[in-house]
C-alpha positions in Angstrom: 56.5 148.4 -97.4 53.2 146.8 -99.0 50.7 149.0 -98.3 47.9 146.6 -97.6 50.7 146.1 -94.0 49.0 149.4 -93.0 45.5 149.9 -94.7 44.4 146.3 -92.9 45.6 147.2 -89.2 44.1 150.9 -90.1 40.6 149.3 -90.8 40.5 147.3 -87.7 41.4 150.0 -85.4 38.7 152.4 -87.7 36.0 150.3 -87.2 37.7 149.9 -83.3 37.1 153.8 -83.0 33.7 154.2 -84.3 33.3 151.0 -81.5 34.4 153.3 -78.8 33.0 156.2 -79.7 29.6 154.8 -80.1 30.2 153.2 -76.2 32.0 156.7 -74.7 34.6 155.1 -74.1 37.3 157.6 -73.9 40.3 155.4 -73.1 39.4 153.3 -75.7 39.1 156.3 -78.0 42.5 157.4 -77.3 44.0 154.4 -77.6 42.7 153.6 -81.2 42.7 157.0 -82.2 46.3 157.6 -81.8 47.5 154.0 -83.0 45.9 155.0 -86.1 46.6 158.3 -86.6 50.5 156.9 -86.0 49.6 154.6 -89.2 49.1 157.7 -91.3 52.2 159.3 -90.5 53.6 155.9 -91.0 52.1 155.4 -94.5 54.0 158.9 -95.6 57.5 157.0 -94.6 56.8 153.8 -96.1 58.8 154.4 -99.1 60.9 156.1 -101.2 60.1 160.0 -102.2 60.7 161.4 -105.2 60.6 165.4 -103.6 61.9 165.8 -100.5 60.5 169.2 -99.9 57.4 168.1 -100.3 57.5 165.0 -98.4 59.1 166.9 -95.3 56.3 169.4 -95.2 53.4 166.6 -95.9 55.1 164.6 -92.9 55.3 167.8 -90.8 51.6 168.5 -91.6 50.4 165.0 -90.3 52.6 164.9 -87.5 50.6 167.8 -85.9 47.4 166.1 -87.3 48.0 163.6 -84.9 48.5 165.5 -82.4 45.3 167.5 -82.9 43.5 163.9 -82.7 44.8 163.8 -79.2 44.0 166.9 -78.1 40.3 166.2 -79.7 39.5 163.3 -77.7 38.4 165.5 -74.6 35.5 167.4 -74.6 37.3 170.3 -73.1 37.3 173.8 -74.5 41.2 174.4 -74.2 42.1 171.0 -75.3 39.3 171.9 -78.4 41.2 175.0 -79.3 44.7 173.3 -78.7 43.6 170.6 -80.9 42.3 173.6 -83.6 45.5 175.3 -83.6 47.1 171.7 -84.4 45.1 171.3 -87.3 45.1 175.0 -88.1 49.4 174.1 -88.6 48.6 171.3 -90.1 46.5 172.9 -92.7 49.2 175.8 -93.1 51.9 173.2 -93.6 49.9 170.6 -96.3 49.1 174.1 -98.3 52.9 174.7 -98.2 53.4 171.4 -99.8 50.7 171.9 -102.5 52.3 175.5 -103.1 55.5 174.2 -103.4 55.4 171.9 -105.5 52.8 174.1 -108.2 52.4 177.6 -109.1 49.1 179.2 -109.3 46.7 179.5 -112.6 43.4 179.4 -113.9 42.5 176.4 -111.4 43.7 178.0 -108.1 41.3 181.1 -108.9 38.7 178.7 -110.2 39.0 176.4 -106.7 39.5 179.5 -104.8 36.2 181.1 -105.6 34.5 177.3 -105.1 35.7 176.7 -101.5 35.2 180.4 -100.4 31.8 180.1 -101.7 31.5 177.3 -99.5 33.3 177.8 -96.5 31.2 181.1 -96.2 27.8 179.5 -97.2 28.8 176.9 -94.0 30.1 180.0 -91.7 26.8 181.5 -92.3 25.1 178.6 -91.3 27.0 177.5 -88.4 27.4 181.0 -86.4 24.6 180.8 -84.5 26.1 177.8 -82.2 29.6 179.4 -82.4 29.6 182.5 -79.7 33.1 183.1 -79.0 34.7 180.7 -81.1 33.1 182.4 -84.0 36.9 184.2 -84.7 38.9 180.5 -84.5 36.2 178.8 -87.0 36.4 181.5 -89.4 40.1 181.8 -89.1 40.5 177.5 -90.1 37.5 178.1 -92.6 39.9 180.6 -94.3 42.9 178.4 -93.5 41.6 175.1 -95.1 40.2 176.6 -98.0 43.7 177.6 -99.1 44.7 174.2 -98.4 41.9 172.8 -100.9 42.7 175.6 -103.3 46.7 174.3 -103.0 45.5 170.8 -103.9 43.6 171.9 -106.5 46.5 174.0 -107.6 48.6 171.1 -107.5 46.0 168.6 -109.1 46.2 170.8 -112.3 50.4 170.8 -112.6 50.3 168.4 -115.6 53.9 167.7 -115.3 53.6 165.4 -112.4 52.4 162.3 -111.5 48.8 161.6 -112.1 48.6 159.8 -109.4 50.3 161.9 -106.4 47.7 164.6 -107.8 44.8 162.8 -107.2 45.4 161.4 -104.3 46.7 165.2 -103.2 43.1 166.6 -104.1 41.1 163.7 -102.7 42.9 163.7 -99.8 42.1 167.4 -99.1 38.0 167.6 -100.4 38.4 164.7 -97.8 39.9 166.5 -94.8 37.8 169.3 -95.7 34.3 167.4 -95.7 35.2 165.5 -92.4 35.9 169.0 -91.0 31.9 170.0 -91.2 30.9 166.9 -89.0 33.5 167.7 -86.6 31.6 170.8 -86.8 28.6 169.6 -86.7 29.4 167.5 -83.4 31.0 170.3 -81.1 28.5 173.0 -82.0 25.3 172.1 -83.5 23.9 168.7 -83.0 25.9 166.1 -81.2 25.5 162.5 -82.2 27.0 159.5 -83.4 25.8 159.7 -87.0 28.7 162.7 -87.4 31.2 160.3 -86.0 30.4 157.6 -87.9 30.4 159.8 -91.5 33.2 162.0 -90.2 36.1 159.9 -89.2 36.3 157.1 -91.9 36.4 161.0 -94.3 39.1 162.0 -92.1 41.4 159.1 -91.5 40.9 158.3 -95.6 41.9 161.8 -96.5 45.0 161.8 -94.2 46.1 158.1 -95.7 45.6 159.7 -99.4 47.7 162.3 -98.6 50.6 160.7 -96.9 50.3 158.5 -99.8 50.4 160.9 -102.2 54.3 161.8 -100.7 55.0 158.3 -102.5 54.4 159.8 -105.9 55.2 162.8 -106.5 
């Protein structure tokens, strides 16, 4: 399947969501936002896969994805942590992938010590607005970091395909950069400016990744 067959649709309905976001329109929301989360998990099965393992655990990973996009589109606090958990799974399951398909060396401990750097420098800066979900944030702070730290991992296998690895790693710092203005939305300062930066990070990173199923 050409890719441009799912990146053009996936642009429209982008720029669609951003639309309805900016009006609050929540059936419009939902309606865009799971036709083109369906177009990632799409993308992952739109061709041949050189490692099966990988691709099963990839397309496992963005299958919950999309279901945490669902679960996000409501304000509410249970659907919140619902949605959370879905991404929390999703995370677990994209660092299996990474894991599987490298073992871990000088990069894993040098991405390790850069993302928990990070993700503690933004814990410390977001736990004021947190109150009780203080214990949920820091538990997908630690989850995602391993996830960056498997693509990292991955990124420096030199055996494999260039290409799978960088679109594994971009992908990931992707996710993971989209993941402060989510953040930022619920729990310090809600606006549109984090929707508009956060979802075109989000929806790219999950397209990179699926993709990256195609070459390795």
């Amino acid at each position: 399947m050409p890719i441009a067959v799912l990146l053009l649709p996936a642009a429209v309905l982008l720029v669609s969501l951003l639309h309805f976001r900016k009006r609050e329109s929540l059936r419009g929301v939902l309606l865009t936002k799971s036709a083109l989360s369906a177009l990632f998990v799409l993308a992952a099965l739109a061709g041949p896969h050189g490692n099966p393992r990988y691709f099963a655990l990839v397309l496992a990973g963005l299958l919950f994805c999309m279901a945490g996009d669902v679960f996000l589109v409501s304000a509410s606090r249970r659907l919140f942590l619902a949605g959370l958990f879905a991404f929390l799974t999703g995370h677990v399951l994209y660092s299996a992938a990474f894991f599987t398909m490298a073992s871990p060396g000088p990069v894993t401990g040098v991405a390790a010590a850069v993302c928990l750097l990070s993700g503690g420098a933004f814990f410390l800066w977001i736990r004021p607005y947190l109150g009780k979900m203080a214990l949920p944030v820091a538990a997908y702070i630690a989850v995602i970091t391993v996830m960056v730290t498997g693509a990292a991992t991955l990124a420096g296998e030199r055996g494999l395909p260039v290409g799978g690895r960088v679109l594994a790693l971009a992908g990931a710092l992707l996710f993971y950069l989209s993941d402060v203005f989510v953040a930022r939305q619920r729990f310090v300062k809600p606006e549109f400016l984090n929707r508009l930066i956060g979802l075109p990070l989000y929806y790219t990173g999950q397209f990179l990744i699926a993709f990256s199923t195609l070459l390795l």
